[in-house]
C-alpha positions in Angstrom: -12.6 76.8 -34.4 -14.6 79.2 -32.7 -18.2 78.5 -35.2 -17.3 74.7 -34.4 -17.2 75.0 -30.4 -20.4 77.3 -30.8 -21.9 74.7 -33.1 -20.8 71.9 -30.5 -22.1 73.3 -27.9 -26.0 74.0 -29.4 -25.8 70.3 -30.2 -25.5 69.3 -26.9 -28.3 71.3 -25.9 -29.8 69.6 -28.6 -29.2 66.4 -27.2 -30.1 67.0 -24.1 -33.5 68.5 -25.1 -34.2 65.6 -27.4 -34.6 67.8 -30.4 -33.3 65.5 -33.0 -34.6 67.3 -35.9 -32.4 70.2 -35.0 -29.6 67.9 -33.9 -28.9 66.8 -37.5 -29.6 70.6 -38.9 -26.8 71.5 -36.4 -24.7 68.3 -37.5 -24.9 69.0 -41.1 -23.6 72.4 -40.6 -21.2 71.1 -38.6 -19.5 68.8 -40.9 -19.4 71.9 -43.3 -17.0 73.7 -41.2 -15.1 70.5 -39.7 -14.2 67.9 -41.9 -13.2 65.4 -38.7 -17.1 66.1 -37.0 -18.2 62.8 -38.3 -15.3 61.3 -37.6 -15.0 62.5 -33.6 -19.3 62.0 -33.6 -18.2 58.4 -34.8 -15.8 57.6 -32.0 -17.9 59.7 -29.4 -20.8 57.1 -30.2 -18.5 53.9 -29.9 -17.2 54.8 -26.8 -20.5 55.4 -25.2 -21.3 52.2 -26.4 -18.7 50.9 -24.8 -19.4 52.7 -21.7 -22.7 51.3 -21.7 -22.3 48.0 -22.4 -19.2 47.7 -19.4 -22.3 49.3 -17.4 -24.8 46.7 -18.0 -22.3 43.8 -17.5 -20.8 45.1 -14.1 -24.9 45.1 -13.0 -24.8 41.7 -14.7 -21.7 40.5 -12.4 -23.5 42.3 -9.4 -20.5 44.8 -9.3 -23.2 47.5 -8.9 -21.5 50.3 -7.0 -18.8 50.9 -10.4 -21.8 50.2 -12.9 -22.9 53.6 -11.1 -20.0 55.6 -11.7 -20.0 54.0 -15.3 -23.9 55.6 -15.9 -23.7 59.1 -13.7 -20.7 59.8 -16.2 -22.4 58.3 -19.2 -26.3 59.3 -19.1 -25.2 63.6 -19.6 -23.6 62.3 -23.3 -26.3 59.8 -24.6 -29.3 60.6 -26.8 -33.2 60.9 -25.1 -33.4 57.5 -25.6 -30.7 55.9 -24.5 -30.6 58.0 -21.8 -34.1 56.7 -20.3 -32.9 53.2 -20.3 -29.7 54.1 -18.8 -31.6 56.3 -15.9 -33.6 53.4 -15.2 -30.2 50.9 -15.0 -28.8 53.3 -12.7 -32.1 53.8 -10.8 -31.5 50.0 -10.2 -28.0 50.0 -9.3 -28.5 52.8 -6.6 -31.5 50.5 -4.9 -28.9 47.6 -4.9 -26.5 49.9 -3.3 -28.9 50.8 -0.6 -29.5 47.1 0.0 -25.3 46.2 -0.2 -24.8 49.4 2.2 -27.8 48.7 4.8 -26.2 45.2 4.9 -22.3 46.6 5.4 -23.7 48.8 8.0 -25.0 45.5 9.9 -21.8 44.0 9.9 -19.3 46.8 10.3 -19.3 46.7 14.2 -18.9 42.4 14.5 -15.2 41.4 14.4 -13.9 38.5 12.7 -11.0 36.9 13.1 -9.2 35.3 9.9 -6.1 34.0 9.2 -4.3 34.3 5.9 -1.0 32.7 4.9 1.0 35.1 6.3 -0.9 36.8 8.5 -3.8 37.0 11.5 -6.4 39.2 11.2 -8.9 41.1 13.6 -11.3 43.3 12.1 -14.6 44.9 12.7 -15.5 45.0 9.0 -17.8 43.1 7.0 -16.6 40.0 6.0 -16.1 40.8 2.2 -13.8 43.4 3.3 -11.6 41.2 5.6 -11.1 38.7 2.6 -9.6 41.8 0.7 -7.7 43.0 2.9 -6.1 39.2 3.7 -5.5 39.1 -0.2 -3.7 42.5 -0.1 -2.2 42.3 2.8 -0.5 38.7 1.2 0.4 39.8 -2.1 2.3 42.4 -0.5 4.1 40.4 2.1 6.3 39.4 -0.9 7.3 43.3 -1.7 8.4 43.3 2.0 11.0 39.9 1.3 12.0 41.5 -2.1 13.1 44.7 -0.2 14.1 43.8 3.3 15.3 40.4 3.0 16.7 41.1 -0.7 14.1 38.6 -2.2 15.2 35.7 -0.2 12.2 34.0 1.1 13.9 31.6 3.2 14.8 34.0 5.5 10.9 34.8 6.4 10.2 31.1 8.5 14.3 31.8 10.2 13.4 35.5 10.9 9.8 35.8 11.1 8.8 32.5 12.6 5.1 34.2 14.0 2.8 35.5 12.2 1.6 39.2 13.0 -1.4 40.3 13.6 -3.5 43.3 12.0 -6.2 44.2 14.9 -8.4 47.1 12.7 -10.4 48.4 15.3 -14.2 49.7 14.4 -13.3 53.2 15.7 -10.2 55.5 16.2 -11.5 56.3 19.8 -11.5 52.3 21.0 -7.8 52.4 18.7 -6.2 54.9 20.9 -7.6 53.2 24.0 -4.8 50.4 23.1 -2.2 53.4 22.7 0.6 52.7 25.0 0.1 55.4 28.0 -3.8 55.4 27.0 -5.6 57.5 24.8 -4.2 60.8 26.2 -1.2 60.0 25.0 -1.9 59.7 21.6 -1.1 61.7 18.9 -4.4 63.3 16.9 -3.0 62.3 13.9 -2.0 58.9 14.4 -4.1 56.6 11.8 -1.9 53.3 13.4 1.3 52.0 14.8 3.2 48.8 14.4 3.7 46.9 18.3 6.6 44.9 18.4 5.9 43.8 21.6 2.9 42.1 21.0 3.5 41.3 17.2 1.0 43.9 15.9 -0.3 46.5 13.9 -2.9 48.6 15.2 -5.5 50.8 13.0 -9.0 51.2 12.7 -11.8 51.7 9.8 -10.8 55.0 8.8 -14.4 55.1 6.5 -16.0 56.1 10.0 -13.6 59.9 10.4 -12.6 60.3 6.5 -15.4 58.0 4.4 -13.2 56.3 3.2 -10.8 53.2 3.6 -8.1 54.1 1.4 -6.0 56.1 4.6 -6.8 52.1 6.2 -5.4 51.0 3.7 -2.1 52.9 3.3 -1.3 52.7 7.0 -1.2 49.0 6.9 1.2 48.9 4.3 3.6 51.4 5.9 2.9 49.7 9.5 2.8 46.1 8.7 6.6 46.6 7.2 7.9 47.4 10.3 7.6 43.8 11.7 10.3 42.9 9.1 13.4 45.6 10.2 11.8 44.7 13.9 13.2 41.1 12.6 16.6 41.9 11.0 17.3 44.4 14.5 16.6 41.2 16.8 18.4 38.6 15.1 21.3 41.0 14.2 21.9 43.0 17.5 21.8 46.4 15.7 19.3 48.7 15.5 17.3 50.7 12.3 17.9 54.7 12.7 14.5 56.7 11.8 15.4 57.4 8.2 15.8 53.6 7.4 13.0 52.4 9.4 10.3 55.2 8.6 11.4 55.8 5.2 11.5 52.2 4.3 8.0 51.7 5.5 7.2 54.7 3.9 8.1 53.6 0.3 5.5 50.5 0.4 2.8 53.6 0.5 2.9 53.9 -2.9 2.1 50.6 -4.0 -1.0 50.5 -5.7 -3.9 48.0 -5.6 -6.3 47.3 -8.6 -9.6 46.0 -8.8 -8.6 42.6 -9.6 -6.2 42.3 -6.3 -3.1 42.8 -7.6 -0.5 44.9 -5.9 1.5 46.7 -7.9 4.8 47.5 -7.1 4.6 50.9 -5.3 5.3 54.2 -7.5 5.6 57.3 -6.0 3.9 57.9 -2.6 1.5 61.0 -3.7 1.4 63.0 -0.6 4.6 62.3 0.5 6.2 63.7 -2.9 4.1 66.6 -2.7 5.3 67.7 0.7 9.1 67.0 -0.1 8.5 68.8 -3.4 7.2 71.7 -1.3 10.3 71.9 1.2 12.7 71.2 -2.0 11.2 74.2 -3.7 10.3 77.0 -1.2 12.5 75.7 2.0 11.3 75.3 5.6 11.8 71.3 6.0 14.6 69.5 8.1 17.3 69.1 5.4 18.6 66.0 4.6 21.5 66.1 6.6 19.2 66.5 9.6 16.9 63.5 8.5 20.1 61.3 8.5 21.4 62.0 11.2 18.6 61.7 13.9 19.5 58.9 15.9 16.6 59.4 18.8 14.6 56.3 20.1 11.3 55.6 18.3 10.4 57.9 15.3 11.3 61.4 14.5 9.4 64.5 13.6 6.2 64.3 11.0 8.4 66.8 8.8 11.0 64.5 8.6 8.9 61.7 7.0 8.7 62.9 3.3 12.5 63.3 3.2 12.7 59.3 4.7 10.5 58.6 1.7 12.1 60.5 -0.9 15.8 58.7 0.5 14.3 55.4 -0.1 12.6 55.7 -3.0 15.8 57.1 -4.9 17.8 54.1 -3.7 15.2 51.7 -5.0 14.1 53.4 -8.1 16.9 55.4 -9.6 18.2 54.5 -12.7 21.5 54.1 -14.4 21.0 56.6 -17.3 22.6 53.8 -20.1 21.8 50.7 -18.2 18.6 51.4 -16.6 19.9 49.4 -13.7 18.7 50.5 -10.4 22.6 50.7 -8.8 21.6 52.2 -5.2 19.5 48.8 -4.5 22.9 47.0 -3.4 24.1 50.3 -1.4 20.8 50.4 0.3 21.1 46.6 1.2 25.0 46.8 2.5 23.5 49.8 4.8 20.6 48.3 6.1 22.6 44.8 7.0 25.7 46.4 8.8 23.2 48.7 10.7 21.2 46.3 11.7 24.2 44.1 13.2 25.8 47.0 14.5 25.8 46.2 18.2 27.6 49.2 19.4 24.7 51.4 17.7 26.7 53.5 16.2 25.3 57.0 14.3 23.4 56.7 11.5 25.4 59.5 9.2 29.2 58.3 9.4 27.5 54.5 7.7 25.5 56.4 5.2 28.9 58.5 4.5 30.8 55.4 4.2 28.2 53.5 2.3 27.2 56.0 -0.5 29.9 58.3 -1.0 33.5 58.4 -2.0 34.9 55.4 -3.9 31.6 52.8 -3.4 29.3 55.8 -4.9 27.8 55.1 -8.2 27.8 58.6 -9.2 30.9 59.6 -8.1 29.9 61.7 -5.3 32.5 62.5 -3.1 30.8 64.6 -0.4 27.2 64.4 1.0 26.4 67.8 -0.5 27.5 66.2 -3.9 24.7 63.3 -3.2 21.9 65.8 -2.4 22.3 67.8 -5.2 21.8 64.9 -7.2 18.8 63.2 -5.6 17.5 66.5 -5.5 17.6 66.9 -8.7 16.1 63.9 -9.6 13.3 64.8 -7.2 12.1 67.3 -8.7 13.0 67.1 -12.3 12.5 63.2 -12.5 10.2 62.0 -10.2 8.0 65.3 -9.8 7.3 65.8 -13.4 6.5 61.9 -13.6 4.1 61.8 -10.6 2.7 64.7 -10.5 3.2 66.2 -14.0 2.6 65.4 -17.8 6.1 64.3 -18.3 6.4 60.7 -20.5 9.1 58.6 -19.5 12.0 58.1 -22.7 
């Protein structure tokens, strides 16, 4: 093993030299001491292929910016050859780039206004952008019926008879100057907030503080969820404690979006996990009693959030071990519907008692100790391992 990781690494050298005559001197003693050398060289050389050709037909479809991260991880494996027509592709691609971010940059600051089927949208973005974000922002709306409105659509033109709006604002500064109190009363952190008053969710391109738009992203699917408990509250006369409200909107974070479009249904929400994980393991968060229990105006503490999350996303996603049926989905729903219609407001942790333990509990849980040591477990030797881990589901 030791001769053939020696002998691997001089041909690389090799390679990158563009000594081929000692390249196969190398290979030939290579396949002496490693019978599956020719085999791996043979697999190496079709998936560069592959690489390359997937490289020159993203530059065909004008998809330049991934044909670049297809070459920069190519061009160190290929031969001398090879790798000169590949440095000239790329070459290419990184002009085009230029020209597609010079244009971007032109366009950033002018806001469009667009409306989509289910929603209105305000953005100072370019316009290619807008269109994405009114086909994500769509295909998503239907997550938000599956989980709030259990799947019924018909409810959306009873309950939601406006559309909202998503204002993305060019900068956080002119974002917080819409805060409610003005921009001193703003929290640093806050990438966005959902306004029932007005019907809206406010954010801003969040490529202009982190480079990127994938935080812009992830705060409109948390905040754009809110307009659908804002719905069930008004027409039921009850009201959505923290836990249920943030940790809802919280579990649409993990939804993923691919290339294509398509939303997937959300997994795990990363960060999230990792901070509950953290608390679960070494202490210093809330405690899930706490988290239900807060029955405050508004939201609750930024600690508080992962355990919201990590509440929700068991009652959607855990699974009967012999069944596979998720059984906390109708729980969650009976919750969410008699809280939401609960005029007298009652608190939050007498329902969730009533709801999920004793007799109606799927796992037999008969105090709310009983139910934490269970979702805890499944937390962290489930979900963790899954998410963040090399485990394989079985």
């Amino acid at each position: 093993d030791e001769s053939a990781h020696q002998l691997q690494t001089a041909i690389n050298l090799l390679v990158a030299s563009g000594d081929t005559s000692a390249e196969r001197t190398m290979r030939r003693r290579m396949a002496k001491i490693d019978p599956e050398a020719n085999a791996v060289r043979s697999f190496w050389n079709k998936t560069t292929d592959l690489m390359g050709e997937s490289a020159r037909n993203l530059m065909a479809e004008e998809q330049v910016e991934r044909a670049a991260v297809y070459l920069e991880g190519l061009i160190p494996y290929v031969g001398v050859k090879e790798r000169g027509e590949l440095k000239e592709l790329l070459a290419v691609a990184k002009d085009k780039q230029q020209e597609l971010d010079i244009g971007r940059a032109e366009q950033r600051n002018k806001m469009r206004t667009v409306e989509s089927e289910h929603y209105k949208i305000r953005a100072a973005l370019e316009e290619e952008t807008v269109e994405v974000v009114a086909e994500t922002m769509d295909r998503l709306f239907d997550f938000y019926v599956e989980i709030y409105f259990d799947g019924n659509a018909s409810l959306v033109d009873v309950l939601i008879p406006e559309k909202a709006t998503l204002y993305i604002h060019a900068t956080k500064p002119e974002m917080f100057a819409e805060y409610p109190g003005g921009t001193q009363n703003a929290p640093p952190g806050l990438g966005g907030w959902w306004q029932p008053g007005k019907n809206m969710v406010h954010t801003y391109d969040t490529s202009t503080t982190t480079g990127s738009r994938a935080e812009l992203l992830g705060t409109l699917r948390h905040e754009a969820s809110h307009q659908f408990m804002t719905a069930l509250c008004n027409q039921g006369g009850g009201w959505a404690p923290a836990w249920l409200n943030e940790g809802t909107s919280s579990f649409f974070e993990g939804s993923r979006i691919l290339k294509s479009g398509e939303v997937l249904w959300p997994e795990a929400a990363i960060s999230r996990l990792r901070t509950l994980s953290h608390f679960l393991s070494n202490g210093g968060g809330p405690g899930v009693e706490k988290v239900l229990e807060f029955a405050a105006p508004g939201s609750y503490p930024g600690e508080y959030y992962c355990y919201g999350w990590g509440l929700m996303y068991f009652m959607q996603e855990y699974e009967d071990p012999k069944t596979l049926e998720k059984i906390y989905r109708p729980l969650y729903s009976e919750y969410r519907r008699r809280i939401t219609t609960d005029e007298k407001r009652r608190p939050p942790l007498p329902l969730f008692k009533e709801v999920f333990l004793g007799s109606s509990s799927p796992l037999g849980h008969e105090t709310l100790d009983d139910f934490i040591e269970d979702w805890e477990d499944w937390i962290q030797r489930t979900i963790r391992p899954l998410s963040l881990g090399n485990a394989q589901r079985t």
